[in-house]
Predicted model as a PDB file, atoms N, CA, C, CB and O in Angstrom, pLDDT in the B-factor column:
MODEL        1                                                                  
ATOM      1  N   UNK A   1       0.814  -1.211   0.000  1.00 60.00           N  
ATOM      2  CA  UNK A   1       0.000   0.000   0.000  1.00 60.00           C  
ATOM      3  C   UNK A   1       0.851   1.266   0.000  1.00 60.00           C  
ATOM      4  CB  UNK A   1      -0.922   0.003   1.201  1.00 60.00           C  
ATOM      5  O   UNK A   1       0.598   2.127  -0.843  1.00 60.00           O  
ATOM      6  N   UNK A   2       1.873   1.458   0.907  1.00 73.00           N  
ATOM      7  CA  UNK A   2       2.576   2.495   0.715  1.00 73.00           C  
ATOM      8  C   UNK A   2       3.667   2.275  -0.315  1.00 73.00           C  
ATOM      9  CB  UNK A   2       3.031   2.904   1.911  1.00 73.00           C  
ATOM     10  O   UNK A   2       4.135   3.387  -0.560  1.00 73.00           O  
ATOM     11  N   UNK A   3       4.549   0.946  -1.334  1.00 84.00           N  
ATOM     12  CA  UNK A   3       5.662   1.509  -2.141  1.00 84.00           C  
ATOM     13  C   UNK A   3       6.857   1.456  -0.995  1.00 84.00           C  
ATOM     14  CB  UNK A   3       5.297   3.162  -2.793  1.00 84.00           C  
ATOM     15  O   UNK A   3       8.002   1.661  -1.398  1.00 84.00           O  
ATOM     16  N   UNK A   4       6.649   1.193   0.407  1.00 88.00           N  
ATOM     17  CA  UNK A   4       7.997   1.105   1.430  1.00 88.00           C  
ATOM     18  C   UNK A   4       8.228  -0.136   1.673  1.00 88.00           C  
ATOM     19  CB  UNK A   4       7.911   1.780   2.842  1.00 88.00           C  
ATOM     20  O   UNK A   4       7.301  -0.942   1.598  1.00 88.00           O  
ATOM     21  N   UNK A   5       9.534  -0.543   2.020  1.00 91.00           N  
ATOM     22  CA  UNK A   5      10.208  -2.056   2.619  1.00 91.00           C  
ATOM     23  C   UNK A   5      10.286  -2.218   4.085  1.00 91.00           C  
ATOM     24  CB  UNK A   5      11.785  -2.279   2.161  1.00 91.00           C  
ATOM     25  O   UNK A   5      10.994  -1.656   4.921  1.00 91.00           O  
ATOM     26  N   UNK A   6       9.574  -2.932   4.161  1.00 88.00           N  
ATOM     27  CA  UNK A   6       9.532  -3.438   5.911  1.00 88.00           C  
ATOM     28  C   UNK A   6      10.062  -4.538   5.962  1.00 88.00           C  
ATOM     29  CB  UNK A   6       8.113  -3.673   6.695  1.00 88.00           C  
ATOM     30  O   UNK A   6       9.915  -5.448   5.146  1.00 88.00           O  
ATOM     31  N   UNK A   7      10.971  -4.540   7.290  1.00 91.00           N  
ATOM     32  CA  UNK A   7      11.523  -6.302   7.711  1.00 91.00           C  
ATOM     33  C   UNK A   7      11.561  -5.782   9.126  1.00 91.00           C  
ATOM     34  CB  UNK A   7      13.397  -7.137   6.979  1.00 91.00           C  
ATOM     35  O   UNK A   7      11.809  -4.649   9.539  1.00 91.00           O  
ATOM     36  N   UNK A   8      11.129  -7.334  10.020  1.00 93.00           N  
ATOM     37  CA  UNK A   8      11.046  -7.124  11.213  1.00 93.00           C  
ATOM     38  C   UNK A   8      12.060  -7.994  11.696  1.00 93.00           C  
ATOM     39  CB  UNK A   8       9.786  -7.263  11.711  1.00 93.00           C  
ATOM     40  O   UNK A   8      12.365  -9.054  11.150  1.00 93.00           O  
ATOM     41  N   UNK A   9      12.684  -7.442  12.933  1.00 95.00           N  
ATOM     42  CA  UNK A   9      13.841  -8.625  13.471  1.00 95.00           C  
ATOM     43  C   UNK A   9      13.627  -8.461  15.011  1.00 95.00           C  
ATOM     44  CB  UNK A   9      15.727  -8.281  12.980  1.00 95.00           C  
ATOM     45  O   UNK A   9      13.427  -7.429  15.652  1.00 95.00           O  
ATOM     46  N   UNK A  10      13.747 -10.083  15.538  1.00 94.00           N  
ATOM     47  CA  UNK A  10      13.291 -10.190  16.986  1.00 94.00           C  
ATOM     48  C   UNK A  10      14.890 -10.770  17.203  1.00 94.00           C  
ATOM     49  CB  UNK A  10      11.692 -11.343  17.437  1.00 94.00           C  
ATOM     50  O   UNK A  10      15.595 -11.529  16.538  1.00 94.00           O  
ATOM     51  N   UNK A  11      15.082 -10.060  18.409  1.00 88.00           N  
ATOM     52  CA  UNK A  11      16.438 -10.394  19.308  1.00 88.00           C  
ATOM     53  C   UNK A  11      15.355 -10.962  20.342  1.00 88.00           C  
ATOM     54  CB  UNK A  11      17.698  -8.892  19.919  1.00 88.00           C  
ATOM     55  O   UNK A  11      14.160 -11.256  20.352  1.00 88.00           O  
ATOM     56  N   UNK A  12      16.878 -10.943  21.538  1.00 88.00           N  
ATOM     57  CA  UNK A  12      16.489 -11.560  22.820  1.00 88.00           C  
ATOM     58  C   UNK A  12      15.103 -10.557  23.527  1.00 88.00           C  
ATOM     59  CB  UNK A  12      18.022 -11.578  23.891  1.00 88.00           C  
ATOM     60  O   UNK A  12      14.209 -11.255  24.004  1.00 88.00           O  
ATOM     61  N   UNK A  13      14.968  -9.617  23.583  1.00 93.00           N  
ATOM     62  CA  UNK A  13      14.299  -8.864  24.657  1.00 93.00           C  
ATOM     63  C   UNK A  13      13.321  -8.158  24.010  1.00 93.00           C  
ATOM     64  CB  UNK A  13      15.174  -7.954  25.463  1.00 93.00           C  
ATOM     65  O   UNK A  13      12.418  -7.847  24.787  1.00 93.00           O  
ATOM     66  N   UNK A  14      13.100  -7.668  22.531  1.00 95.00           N  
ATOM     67  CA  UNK A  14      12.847  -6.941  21.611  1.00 95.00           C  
ATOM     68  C   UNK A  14      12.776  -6.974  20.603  1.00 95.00           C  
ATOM     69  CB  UNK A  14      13.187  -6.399  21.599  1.00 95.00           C  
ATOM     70  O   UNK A  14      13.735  -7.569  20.113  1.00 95.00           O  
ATOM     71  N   UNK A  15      11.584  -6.368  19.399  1.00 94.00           N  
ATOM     72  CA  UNK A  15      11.319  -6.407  17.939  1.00 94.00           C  
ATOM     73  C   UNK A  15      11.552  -5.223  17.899  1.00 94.00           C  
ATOM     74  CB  UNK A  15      10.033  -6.866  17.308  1.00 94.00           C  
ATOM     75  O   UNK A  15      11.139  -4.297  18.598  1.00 94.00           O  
ATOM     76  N   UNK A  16      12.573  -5.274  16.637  1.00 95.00           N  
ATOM     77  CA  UNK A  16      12.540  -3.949  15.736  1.00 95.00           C  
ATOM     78  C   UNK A  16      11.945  -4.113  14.285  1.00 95.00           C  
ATOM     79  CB  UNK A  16      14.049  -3.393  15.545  1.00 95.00           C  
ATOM     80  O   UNK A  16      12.094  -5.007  13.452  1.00 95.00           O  
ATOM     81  N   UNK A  17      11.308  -3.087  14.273  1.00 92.00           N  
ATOM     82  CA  UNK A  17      10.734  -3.015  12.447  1.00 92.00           C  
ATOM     83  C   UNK A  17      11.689  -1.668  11.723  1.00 92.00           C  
ATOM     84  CB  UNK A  17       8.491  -2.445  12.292  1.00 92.00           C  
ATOM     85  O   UNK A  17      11.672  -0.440  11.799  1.00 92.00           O  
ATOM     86  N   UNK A  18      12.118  -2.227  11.339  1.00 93.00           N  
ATOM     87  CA  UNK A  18      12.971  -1.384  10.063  1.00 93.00           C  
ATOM     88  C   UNK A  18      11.708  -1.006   8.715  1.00 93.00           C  
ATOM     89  CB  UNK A  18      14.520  -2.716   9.259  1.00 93.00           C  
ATOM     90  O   UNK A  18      10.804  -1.689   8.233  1.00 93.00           O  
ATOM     91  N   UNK A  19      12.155   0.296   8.467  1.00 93.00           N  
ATOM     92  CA  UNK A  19      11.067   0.697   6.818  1.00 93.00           C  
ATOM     93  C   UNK A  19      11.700   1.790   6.132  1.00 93.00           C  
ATOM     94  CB  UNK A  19       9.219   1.378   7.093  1.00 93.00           C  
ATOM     95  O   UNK A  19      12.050   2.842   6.665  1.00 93.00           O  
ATOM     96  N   UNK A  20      11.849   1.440   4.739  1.00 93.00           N  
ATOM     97  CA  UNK A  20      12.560   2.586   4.040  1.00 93.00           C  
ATOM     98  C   UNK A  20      12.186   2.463   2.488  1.00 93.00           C  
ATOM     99  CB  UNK A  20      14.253   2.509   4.284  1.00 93.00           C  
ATOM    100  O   UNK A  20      11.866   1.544   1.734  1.00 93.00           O  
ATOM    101  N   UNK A  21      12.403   3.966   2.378  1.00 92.00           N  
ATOM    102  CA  UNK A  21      12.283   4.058   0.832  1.00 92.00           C  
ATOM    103  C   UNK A  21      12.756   3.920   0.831  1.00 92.00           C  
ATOM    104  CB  UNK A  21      12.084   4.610  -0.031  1.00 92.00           C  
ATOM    105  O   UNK A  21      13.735   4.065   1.562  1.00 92.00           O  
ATOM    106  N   UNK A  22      12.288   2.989  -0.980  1.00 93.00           N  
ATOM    107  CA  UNK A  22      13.583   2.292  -1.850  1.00 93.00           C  
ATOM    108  C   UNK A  22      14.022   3.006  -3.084  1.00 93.00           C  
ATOM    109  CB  UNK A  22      13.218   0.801  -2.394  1.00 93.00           C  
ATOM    110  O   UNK A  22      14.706   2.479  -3.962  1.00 93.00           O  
ATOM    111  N   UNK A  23      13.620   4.148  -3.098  1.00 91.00           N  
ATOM    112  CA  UNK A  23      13.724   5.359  -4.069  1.00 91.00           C  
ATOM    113  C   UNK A  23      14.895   6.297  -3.136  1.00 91.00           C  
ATOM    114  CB  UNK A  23      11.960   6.260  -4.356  1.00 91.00           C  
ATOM    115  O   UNK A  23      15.605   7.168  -3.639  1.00 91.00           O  
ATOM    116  N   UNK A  24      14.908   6.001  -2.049  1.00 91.00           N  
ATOM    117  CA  UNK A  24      15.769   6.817  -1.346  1.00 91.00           C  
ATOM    118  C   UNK A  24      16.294   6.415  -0.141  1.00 91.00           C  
ATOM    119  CB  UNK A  24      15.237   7.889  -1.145  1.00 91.00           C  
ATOM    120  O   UNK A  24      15.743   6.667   0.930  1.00 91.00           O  
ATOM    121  N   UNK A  25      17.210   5.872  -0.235  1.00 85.00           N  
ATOM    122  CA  UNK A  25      18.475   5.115   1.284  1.00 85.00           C  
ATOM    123  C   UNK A  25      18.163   6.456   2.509  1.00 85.00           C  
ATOM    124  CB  UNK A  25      21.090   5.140   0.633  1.00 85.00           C  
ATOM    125  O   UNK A  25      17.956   6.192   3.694  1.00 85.00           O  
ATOM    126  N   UNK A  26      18.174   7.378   2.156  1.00 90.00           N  
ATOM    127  CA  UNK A  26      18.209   8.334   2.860  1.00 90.00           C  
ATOM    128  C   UNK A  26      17.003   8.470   3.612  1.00 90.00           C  
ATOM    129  CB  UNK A  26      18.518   9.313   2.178  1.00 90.00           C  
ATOM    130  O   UNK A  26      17.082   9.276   4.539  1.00 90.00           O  
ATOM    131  N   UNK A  27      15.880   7.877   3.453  1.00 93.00           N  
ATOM    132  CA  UNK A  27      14.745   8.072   3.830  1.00 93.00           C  
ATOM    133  C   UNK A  27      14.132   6.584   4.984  1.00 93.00           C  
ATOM    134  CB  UNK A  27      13.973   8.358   2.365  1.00 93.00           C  
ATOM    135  O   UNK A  27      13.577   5.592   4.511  1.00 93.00           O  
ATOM    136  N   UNK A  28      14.395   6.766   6.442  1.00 95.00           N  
ATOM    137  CA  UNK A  28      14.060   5.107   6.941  1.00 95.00           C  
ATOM    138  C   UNK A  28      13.476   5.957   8.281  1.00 95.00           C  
ATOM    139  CB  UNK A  28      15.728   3.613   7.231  1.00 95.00           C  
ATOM    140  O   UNK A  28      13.427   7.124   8.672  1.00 95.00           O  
ATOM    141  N   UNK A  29      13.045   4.538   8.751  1.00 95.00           N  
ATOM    142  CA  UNK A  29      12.357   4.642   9.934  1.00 95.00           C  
ATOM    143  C   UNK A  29      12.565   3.129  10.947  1.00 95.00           C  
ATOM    144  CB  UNK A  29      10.750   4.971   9.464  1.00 95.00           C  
ATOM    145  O   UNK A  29      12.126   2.061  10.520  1.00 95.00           O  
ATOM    146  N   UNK A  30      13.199   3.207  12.151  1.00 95.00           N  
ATOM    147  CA  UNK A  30      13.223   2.203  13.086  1.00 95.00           C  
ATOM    148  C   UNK A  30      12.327   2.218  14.054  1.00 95.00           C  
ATOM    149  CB  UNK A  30      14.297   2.126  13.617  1.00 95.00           C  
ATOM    150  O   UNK A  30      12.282   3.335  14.570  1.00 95.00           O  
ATOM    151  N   UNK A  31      11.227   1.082  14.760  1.00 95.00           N  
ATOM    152  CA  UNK A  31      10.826   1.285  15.611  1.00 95.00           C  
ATOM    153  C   UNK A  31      10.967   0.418  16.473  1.00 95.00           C  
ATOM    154  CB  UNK A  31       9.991   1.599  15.444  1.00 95.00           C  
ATOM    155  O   UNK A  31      10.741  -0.718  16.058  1.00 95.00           O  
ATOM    156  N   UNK A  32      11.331   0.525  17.806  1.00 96.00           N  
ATOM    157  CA  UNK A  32      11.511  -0.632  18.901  1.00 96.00           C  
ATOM    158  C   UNK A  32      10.836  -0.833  19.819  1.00 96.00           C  
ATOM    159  CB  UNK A  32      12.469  -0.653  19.502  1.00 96.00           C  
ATOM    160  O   UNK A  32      10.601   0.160  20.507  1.00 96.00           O  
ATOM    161  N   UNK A  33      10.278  -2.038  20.222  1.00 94.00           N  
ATOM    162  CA  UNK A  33       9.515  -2.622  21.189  1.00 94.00           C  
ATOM    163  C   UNK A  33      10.349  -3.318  21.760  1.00 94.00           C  
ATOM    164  CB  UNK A  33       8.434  -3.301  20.837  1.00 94.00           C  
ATOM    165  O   UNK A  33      11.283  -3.936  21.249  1.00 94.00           O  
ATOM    166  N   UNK A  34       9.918  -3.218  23.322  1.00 95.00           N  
ATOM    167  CA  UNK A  34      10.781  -3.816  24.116  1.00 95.00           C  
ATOM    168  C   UNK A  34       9.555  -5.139  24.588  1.00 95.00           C  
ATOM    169  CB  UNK A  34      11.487  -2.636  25.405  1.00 95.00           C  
ATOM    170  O   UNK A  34       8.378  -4.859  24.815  1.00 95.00           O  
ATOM    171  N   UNK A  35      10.017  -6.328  24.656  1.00 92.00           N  
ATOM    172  CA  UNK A  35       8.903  -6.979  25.349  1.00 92.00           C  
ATOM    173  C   UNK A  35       8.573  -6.626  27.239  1.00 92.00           C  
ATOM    174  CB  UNK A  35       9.309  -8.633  25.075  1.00 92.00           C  
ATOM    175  O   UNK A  35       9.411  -6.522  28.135  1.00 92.00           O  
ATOM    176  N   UNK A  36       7.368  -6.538  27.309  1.00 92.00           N  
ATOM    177  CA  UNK A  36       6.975  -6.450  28.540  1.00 92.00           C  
ATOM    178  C   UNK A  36       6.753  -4.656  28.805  1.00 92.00           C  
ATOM    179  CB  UNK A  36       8.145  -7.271  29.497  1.00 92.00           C  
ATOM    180  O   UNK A  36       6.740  -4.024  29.861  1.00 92.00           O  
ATOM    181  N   UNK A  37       6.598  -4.205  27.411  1.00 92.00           N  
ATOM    182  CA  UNK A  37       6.709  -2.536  27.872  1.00 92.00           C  
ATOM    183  C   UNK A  37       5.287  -2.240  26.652  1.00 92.00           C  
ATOM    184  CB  UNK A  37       8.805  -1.445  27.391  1.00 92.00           C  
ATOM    185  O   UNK A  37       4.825  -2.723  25.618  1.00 92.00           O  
ATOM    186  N   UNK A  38       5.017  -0.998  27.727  1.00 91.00           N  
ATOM    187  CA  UNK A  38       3.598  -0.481  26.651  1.00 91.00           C  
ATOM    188  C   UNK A  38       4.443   0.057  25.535  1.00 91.00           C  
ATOM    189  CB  UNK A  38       2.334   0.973  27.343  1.00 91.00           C  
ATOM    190  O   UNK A  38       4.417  -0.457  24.417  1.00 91.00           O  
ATOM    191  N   UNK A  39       4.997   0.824  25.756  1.00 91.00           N  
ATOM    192  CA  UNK A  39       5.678   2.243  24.525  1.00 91.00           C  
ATOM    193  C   UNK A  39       6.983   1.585  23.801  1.00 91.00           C  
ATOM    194  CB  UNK A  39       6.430   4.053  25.558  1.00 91.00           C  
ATOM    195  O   UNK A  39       7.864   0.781  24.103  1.00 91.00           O  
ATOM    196  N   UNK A  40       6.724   2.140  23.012  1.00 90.00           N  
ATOM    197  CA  UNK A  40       7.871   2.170  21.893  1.00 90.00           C  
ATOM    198  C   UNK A  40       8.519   3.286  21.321  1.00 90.00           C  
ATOM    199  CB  UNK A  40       7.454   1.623  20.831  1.00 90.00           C  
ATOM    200  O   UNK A  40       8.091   4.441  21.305  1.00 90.00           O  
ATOM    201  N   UNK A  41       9.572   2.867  20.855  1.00 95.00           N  
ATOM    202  CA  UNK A  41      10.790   4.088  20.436  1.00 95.00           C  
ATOM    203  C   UNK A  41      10.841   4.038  18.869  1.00 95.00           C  
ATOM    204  CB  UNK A  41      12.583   3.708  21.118  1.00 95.00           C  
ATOM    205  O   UNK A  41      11.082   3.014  18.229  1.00 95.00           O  
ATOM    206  N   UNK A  42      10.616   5.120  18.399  1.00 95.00           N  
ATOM    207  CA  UNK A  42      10.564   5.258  17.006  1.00 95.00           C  
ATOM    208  C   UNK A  42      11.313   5.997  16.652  1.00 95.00           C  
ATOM    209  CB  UNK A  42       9.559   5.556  16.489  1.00 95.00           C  
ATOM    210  O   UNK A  42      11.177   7.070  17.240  1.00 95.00           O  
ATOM    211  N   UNK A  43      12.599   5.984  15.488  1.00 96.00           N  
ATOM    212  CA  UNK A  43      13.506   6.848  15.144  1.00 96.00           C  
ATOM    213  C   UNK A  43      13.321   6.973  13.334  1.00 96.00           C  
ATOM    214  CB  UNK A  43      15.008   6.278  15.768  1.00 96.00           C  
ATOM    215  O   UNK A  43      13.292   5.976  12.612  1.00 96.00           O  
ATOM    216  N   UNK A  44      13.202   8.479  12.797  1.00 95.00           N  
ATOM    217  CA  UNK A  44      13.045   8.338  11.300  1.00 95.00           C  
ATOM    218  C   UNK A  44      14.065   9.363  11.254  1.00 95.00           C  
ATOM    219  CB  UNK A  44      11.507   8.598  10.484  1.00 95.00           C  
ATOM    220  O   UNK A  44      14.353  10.335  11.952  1.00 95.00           O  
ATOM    221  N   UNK A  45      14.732   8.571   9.704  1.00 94.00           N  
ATOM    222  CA  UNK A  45      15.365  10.123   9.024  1.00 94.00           C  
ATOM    223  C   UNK A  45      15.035  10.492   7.920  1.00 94.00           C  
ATOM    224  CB  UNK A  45      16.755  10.267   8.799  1.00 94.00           C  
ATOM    225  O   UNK A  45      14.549   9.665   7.148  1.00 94.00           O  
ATOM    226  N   UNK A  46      15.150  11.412   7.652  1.00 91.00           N  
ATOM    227  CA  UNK A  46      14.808  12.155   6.189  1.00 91.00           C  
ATOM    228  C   UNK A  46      13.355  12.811   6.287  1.00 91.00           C  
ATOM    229  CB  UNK A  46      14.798  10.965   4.805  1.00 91.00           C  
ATOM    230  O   UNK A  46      12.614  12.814   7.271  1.00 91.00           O  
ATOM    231  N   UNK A  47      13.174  13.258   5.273  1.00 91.00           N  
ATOM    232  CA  UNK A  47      11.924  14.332   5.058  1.00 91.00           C  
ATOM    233  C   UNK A  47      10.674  13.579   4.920  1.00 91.00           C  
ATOM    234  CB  UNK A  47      12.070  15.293   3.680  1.00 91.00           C  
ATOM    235  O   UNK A  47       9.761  14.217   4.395  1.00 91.00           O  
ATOM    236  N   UNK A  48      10.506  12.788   5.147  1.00 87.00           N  
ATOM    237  CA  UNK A  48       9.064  12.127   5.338  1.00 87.00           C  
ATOM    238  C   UNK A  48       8.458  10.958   6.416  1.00 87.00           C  
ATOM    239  CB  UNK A  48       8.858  11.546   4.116  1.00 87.00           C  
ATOM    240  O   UNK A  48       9.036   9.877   6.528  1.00 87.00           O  
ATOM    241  N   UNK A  49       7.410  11.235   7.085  1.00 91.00           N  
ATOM    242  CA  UNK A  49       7.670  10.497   8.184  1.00 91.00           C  
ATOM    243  C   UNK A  49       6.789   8.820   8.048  1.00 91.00           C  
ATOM    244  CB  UNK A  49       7.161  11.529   9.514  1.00 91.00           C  
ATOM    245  O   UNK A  49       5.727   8.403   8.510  1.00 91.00           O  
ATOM    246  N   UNK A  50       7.653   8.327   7.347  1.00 92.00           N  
ATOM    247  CA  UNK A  50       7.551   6.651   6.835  1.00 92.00           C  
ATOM    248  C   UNK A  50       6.721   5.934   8.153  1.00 92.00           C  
ATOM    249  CB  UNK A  50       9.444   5.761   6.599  1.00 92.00           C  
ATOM    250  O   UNK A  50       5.824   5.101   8.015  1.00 92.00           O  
ATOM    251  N   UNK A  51       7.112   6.334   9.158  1.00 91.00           N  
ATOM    252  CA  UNK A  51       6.407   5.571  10.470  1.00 91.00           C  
ATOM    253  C   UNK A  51       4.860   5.601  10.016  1.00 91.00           C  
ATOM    254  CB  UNK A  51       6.665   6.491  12.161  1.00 91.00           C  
ATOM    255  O   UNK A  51       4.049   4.777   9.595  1.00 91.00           O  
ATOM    256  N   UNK A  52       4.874   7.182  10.361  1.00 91.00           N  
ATOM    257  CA  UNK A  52       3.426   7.517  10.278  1.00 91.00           C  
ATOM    258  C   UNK A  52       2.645   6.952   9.185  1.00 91.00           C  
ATOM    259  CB  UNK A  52       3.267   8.897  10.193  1.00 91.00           C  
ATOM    260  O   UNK A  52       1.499   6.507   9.254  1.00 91.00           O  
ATOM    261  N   UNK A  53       3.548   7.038   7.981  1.00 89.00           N  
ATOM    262  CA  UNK A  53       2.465   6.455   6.636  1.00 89.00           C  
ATOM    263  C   UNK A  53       2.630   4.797   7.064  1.00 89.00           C  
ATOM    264  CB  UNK A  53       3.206   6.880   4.538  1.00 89.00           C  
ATOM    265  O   UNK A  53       1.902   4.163   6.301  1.00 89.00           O  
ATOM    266  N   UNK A  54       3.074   4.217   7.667  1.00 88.00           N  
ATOM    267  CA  UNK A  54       2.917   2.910   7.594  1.00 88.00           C  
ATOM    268  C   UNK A  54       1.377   2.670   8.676  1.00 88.00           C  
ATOM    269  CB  UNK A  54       4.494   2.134   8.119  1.00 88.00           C  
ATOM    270  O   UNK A  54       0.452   1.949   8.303  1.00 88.00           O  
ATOM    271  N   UNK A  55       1.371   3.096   9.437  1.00 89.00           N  
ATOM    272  CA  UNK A  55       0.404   3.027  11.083  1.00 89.00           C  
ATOM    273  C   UNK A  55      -0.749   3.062   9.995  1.00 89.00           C  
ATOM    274  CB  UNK A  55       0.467   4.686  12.672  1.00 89.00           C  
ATOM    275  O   UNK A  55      -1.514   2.121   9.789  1.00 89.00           O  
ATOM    276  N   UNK A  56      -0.773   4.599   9.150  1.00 91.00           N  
ATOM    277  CA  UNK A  56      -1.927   5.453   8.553  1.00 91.00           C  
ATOM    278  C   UNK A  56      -2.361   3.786   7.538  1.00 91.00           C  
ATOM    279  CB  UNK A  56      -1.262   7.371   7.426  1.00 91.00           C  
ATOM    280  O   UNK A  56      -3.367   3.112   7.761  1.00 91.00           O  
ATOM    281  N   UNK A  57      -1.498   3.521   6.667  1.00 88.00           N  
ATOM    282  CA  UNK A  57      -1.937   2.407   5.711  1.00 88.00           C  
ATOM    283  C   UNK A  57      -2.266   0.940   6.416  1.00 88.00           C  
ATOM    284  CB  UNK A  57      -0.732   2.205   4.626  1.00 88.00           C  
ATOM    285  O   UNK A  57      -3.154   0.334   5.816  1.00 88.00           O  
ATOM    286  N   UNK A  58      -1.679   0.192   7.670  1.00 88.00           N  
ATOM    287  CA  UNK A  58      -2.559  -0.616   8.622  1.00 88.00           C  
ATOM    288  C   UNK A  58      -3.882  -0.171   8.726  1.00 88.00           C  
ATOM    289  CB  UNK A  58      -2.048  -0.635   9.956  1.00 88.00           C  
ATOM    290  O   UNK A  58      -4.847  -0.885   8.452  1.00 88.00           O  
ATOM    291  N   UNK A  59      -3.987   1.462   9.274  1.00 94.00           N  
ATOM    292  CA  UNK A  59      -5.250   1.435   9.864  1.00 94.00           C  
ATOM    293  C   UNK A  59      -6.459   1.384   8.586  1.00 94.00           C  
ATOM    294  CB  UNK A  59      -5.351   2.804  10.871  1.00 94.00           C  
ATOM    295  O   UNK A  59      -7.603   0.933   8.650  1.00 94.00           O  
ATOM    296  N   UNK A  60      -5.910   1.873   7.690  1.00 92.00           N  
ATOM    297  CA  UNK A  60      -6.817   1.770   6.291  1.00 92.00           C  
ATOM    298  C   UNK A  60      -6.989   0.245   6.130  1.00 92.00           C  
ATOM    299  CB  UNK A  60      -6.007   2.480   4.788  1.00 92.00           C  
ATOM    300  O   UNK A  60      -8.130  -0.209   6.053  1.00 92.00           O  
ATOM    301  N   UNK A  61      -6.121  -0.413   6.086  1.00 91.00           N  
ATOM    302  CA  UNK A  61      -5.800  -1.974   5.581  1.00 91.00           C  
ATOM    303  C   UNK A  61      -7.382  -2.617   6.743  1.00 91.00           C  
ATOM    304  CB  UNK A  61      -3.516  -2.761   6.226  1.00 91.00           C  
ATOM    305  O   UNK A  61      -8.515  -2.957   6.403  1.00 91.00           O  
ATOM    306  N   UNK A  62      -6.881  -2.560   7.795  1.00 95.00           N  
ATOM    307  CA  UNK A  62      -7.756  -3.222   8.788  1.00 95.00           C  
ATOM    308  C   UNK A  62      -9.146  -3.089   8.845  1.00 95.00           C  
ATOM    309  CB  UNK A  62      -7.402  -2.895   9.926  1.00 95.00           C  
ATOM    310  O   UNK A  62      -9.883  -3.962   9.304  1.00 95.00           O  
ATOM    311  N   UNK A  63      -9.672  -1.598   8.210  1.00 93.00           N  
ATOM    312  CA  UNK A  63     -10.886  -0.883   8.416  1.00 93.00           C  
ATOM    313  C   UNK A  63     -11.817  -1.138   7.254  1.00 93.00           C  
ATOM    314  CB  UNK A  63     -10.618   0.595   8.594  1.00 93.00           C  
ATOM    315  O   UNK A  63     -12.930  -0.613   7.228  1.00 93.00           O  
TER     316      UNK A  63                                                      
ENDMDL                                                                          
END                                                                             
């Protein structure tokens, strides 16, 4: 739906989801969950906020 690359990777304690344009290296977004925690840490770079369009296209997807 959005045109972005997602891969998720589970370590010992925590999932991270990685997402980035593939039109632009410069453009990503990490988000980390810790298990056993409500909140998560979200880090983006570049001029568009990839997080947000991913959440925005789930919530479309689901609805």
């Amino acid at each position: 739906m959005t045109g972005l690359d997602a891969h998720v990777e589970r370590e010992e304690e925590r999932f991270v989801v990685y997402v980035r344009d593939p039109a632009d290296p410069g453009r990503w977004a990490a988000a980390v969950h810790r298990l056993g925690e409500r909140e998560r840490q979200v880090y983006q770079v570049g001029d568009r906020s990839l997080w947000e369009e991913l959440v925005d296209a789930y919530f479309r997807w689901v609805s």
